[in-house]
C-alpha positions in Angstrom: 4.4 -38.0 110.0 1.4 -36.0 109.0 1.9 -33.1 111.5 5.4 -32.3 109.9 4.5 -32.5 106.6 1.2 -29.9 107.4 4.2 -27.9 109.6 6.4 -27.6 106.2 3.3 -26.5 104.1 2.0 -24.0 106.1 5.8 -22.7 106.3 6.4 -22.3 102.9 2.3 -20.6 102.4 3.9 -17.9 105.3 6.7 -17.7 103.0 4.8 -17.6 99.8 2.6 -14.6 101.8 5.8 -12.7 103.1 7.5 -12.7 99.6 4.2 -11.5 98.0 4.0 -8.7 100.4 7.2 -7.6 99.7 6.8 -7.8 96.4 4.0 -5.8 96.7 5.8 -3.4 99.5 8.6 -2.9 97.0 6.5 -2.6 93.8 4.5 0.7 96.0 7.9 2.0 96.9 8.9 2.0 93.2 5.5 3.5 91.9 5.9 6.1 95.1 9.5 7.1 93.8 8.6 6.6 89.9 5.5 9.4 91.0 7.5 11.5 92.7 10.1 12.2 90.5 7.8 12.8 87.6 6.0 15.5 89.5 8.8 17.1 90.9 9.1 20.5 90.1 12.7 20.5 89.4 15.0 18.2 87.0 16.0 14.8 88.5 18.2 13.0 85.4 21.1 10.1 85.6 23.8 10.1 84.2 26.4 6.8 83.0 30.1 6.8 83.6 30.6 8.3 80.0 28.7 11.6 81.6 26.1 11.2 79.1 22.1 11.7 79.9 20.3 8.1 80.4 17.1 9.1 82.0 15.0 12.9 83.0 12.0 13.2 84.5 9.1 15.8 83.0 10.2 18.8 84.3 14.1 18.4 83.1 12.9 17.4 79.6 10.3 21.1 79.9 13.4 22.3 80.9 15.6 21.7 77.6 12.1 21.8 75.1 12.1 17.9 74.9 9.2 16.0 74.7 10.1 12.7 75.6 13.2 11.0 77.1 14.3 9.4 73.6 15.1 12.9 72.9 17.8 13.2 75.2 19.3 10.1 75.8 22.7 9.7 74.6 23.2 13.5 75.0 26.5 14.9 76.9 25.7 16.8 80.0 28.4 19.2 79.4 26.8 19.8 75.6 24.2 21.7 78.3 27.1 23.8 79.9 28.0 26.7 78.6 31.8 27.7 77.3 32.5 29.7 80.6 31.5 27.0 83.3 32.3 23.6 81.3 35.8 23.0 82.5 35.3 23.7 86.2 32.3 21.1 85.8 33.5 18.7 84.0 36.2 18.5 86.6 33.3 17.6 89.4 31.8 15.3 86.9 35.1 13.4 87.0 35.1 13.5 90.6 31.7 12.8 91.3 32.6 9.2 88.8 35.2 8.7 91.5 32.6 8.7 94.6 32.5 12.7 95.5 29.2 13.7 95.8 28.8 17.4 95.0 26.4 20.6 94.4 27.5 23.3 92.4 25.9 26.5 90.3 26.6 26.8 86.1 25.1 28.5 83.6 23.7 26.8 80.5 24.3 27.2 77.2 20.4 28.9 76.7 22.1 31.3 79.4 19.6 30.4 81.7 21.1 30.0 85.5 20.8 26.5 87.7 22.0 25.4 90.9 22.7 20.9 89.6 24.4 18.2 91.8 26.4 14.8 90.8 24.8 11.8 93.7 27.1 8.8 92.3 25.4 5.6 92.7 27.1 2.7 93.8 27.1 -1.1 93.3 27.5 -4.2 95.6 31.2 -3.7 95.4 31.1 -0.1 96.0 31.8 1.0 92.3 30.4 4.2 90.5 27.8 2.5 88.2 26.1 5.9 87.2 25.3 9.2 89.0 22.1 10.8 89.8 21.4 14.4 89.6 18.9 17.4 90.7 18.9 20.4 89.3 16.7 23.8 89.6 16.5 27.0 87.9 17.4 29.9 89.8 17.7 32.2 86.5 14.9 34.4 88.2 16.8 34.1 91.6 20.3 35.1 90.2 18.3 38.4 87.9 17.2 39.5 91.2 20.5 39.0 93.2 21.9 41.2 90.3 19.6 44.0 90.8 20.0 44.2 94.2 23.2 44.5 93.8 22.7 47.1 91.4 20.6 49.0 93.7 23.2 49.0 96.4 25.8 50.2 94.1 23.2 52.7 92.4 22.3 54.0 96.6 25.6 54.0 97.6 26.8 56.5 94.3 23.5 58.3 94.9 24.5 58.9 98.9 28.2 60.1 97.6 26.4 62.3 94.8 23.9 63.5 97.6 26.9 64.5 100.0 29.0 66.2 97.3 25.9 68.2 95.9 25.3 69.1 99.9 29.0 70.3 99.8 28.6 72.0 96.4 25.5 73.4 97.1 26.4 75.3 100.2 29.7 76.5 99.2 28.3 77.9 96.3 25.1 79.7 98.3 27.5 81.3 100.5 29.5 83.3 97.8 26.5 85.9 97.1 24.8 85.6 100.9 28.7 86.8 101.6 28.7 89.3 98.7 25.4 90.7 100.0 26.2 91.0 103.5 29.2 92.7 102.6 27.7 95.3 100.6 25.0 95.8 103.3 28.2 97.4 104.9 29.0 99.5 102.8 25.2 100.5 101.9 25.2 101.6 105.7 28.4 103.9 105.5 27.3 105.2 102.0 24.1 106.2 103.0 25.0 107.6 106.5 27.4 109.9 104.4 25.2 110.5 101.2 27.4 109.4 98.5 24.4 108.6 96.7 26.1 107.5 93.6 28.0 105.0 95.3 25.1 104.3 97.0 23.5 102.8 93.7 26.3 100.7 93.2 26.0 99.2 96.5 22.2 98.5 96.0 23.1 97.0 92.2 25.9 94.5 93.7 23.2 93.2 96.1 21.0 93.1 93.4 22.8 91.0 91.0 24.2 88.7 93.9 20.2 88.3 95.4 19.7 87.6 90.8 22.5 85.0 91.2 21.0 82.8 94.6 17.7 83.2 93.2 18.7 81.6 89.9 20.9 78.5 91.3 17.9 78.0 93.5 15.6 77.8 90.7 18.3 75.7 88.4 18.7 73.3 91.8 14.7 72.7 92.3 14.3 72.0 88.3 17.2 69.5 88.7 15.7 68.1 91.7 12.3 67.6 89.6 14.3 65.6 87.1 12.9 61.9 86.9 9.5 63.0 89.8 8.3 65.2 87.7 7.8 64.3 84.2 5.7 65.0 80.9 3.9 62.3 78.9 6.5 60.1 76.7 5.4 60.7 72.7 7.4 60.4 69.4 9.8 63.2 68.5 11.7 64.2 65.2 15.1 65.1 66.3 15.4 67.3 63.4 11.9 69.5 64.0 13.3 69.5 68.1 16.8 70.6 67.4 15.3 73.2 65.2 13.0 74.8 68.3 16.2 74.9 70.6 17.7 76.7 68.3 15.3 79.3 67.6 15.3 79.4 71.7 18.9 80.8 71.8 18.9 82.5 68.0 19.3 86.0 69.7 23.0 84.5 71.4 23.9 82.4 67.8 23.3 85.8 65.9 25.4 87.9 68.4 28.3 85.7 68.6 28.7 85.1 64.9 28.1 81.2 64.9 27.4 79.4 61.7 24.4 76.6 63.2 24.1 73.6 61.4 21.1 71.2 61.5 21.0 67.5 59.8 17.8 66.7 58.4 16.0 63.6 58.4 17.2 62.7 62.0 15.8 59.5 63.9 12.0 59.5 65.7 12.4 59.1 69.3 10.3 58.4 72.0 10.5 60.4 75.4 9.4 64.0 77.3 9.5 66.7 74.7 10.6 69.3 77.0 13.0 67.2 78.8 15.2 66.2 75.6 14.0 69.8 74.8 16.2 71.1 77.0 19.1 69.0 76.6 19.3 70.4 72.9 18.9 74.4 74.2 21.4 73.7 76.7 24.3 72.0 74.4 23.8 74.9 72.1 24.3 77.6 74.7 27.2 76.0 75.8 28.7 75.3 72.2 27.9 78.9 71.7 29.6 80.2 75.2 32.8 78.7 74.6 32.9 79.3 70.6 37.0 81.1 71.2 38.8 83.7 69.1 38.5 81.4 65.3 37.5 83.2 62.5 34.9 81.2 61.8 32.1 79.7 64.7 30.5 76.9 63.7 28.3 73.9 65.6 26.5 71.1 63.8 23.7 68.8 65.1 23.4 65.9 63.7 21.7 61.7 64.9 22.0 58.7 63.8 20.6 55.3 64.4 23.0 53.3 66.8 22.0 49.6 68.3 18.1 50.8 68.9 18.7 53.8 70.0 19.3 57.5 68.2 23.1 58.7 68.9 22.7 62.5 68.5 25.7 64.8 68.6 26.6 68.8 68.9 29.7 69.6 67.6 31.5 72.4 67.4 34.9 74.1 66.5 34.9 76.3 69.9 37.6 76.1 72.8 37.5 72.5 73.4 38.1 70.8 76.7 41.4 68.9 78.0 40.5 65.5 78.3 41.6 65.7 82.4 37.7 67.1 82.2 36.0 65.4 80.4 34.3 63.6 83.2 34.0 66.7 85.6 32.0 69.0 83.3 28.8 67.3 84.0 29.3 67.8 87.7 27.2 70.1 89.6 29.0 74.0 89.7 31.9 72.3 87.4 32.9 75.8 85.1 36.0 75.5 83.7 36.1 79.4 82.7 35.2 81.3 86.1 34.9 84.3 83.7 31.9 82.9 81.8 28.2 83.5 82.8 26.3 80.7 84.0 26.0 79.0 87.6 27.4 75.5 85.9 24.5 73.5 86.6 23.5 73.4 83.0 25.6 70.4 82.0 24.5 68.5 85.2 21.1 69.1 84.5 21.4 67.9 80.8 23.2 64.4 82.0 20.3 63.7 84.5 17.8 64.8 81.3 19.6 61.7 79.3 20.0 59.4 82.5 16.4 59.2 83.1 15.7 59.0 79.6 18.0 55.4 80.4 20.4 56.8 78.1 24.2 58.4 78.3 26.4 61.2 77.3 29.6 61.9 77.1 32.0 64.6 75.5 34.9 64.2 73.0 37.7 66.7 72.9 40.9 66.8 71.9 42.0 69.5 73.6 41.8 73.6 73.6 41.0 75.3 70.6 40.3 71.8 69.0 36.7 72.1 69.5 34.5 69.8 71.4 31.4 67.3 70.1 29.0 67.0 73.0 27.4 63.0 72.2 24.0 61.4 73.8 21.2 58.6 73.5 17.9 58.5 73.2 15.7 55.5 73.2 13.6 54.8 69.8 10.7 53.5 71.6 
């Protein structure tokens, strides 16, 4: 008997042993698991059948500013969500509670951007007992997925602007090349037959159209410098800057008659000098050009302090422009009088001036002779 009796002993020591070691096996799983998910570097959390937090790791409680886990128990997981995206998840938080494991994207209610899953976890008999989550920020991600995107759209208007500038640009170079070559002509049959006085106005129609290519070449290259070539950003007083414009073109406001108002005690803003220098000269020119037959010329310049940034305005009481054009007189060669001087760059030139400056401009017109207010902004800082 004592051989069975030693047999059942050592039986139950291997058993005692085996037990131990799996106790210990399982106890270094767990602490592998428990050290894993509190070094992960995204938010692991679990959820009960009520879809409210019961556990978080680290990261997901430096996620939402917690400090400890207390903090966040008990919380609803849709309470995280914000308004836009909380119906179509709680609708997968309902499903993943019925077995459907899922992975989805939401934004938050800090507006910060995540890509989050539902893992249900099941008992013995197969029932939801909880779910178990992951969940990563790809706020940084999605920013940069935007301005690609941007980019793309900003390339492919830039490729239709470069195209339709190509088109512009040539059409109107070949007006005075075809003006000069045609007078050429005629210089040749003047001069065989010595009508010199005829002969001068040959040689002054090529002169003016040689003036006219030489000064839309020179507008095109000082629009093509536009945002390459640029002057130290400093602080400007729109009043003192709308002043200097308009001693610039004081000759043109005295000729034509035109009562110039200035605001004073306009906004500070920050940019190139002689850029938004510009911008001033040429709306005043143009105000001025098309001032019409009233009795009375006026244009007023005036700013104003508009969501962090300086709204500035020139107004006047002059032709005014059909709202049909509102959007194509800031295109390159766009004139809406062909009897006006000008090569009708000047507007284009002042839109890419405020562009680079990452403001806009726009123009607000009823209609002819109800004037037209030319409007722009200008970062404060």
């Amino acid at each position: 008997m004592l051989p069975v009796v030693i047999s059942q002993a050592a039986r139950q020591r291997r058993e005692r042993i085996a037990r131990k070691r799996a106790e210990e096996a399982l106890q270094q799983s767990e602490e592998k698991n428990r050290l894993l998910v509190e070094n992960a570097p995204y938010c692991i959390y679990q959820l009960d059948r009520q879809g409210q937090l019961i556990s978080m790791n680290p990261a997901g409680l430096a996620m939402l500013d917690a400090s400890a886990e207390q903090e966040i128990i008990g919380m609803a997981y849709l309470d995280l969500i914000s308004e836009a995206d909380k119906d179509r998840i709680e609708r997968l938080l309902r499903a993943a509670l019925n077995g459907e494991a899922c992975e989805f994207e939401f934004s938050a209610s800090n507006d910060q951007d995540f890509v989050s899953s539902f893992i249900p976890i099941l008992s013995h008999e197969g029932d939801v007992i909880r779910l178990m989550g992951l969940c990563h920020d790809i706020t940084e991600r999605k920013q940069i997925e935007e301005e690609r995107e941007m980019m793309l759209a900003e390339l492919e208007d830039k490729n239709d602007e470069l195209e339709r500038f190509t088109y512009t640009v040539s059409h109107d170079l070949k007006a005075p090349l075809v003006t000069i070559k045609g007078f050429l002509g005629a210089l040749r049959q003047d001069a065989t037959q010595g009508n010199t006085e005829r002969l001068e106005a040959d040689i002054a129609y090529i002169s003016n159209a040689a003036d006219k290519m030489a000064r839309l070449l020179d507008e095109l290259l000082q629009l093509s410098r536009i945002g390459r070539m640029m002057n130290p950003s400093e602080k400007i007083p729109l009043t003192d800057l709308a002043r200097e414009a308009a001693d610039l073109v004081a000759g043109r406001i005295a000729t034509r008659g035109v009562e110039l108002t200035i605001e004073p005690g306009m906004p500070v803003v920050y940019g190139d000098r002689l850029r938004l220098l510009e911008v001033f000269q040429n709306l005043i020119e143009n105000a001025v050009k098309f001032m019409g037959t009233q009795q009375a010329s006026q244009v007023e310049i005036g700013a104003r302090l508009d969501e962090g940034a300086a709204l500035c305005w020139v107004r006047d009481n002059g032709m005014g422009i059909a709202p049909i054009y509102h959007e194509k007189v800031f295109g390159l060669f766009n004139r809406l009088d062909a009897t006006t001087e000008g090569t009708g760059i000047g507007l284009a030139l002042v839109k890419r001036i405020v562009e680079v400056h990452e403001g806009r401009i726009w123009v607000e017109s009823e209609g002819e002779e109800q004037g037209s207010t030319f409007l722009f902004t200008v970062p404060l800082q």
